[in-house]
N, C-alpha and C positions, 0 to 999 in steps of 0.2 A: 315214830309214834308207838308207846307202849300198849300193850295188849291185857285185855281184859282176862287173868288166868282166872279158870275158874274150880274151886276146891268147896272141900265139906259140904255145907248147905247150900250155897251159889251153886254147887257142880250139880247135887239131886235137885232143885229146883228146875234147872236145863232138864235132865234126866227125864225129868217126869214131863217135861213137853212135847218130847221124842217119843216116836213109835217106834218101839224094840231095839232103840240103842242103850249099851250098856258099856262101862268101861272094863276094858282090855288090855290087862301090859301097860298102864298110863294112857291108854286113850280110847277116845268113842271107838266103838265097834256096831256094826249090824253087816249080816249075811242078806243079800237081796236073792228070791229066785226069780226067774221070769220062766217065760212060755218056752225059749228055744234060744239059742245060742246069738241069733241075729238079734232077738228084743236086747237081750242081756247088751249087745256088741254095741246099738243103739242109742242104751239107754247112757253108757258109758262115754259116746260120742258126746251127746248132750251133755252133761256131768264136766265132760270136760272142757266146752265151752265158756262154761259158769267160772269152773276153777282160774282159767287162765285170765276169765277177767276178773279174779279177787285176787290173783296170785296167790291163790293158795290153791294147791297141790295134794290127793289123796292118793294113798299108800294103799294100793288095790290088785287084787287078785281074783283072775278069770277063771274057770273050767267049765265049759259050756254054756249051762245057762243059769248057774251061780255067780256070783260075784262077793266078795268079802271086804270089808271096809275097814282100812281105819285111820283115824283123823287123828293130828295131833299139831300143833304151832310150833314149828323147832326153832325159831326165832325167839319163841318166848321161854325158854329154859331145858328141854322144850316141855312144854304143858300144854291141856284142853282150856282152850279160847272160847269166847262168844264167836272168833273167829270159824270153827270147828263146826259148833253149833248150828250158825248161818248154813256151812254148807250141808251139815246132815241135812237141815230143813229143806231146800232145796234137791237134796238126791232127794229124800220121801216125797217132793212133788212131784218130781221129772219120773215117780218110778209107780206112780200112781195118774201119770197122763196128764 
């Protein structure tokens, strides 16, 4: 099944739905902080729950109570998806409780 890439206006459209993601190197990016190392540890637990039931898979980086994001569909060229998107929307829930 082809994947919805998303460029130009389709990509700022997304953009502008998201809270503080921005593209990176070809892909969604947002730095999350939390409170302490265990939220951060937590929050990523959860996150990846969600991933392994969309099969999709984020490219993330921990240091205490940072975490760095970023999303990209390597299946689709690779490019930023509606796929992508979905899971940003999801980390800003899981990361706002």
């Amino acid at each position: 099944m082809p994947h919805e890439i998303l460029a130009g206006d389709a990509l700022d459209q997304a953009l502008a739905t998201l809270d503080g993601w921005r593209v990176d190197d070809g892909k969604l990016f947002k730095e999350f902080v939390f409170a302490d190392f265990v939220a951060a540890f937590g929050w990523m637990s959860r996150v990846a729950l969600h991933a392994e039931k969309a099969d999709h898979h984020p490219e993330w980086f921990n240091v205490y109570r940072t975490v760095r994001v970023h999303l990209q569909t390597h299946d689709a060229g690779p490019a930023i998806t509606a796929k992508d998107v979905a899971l940003a929307r999801t980390m800003d829930a899981l990361a706002r409780g």
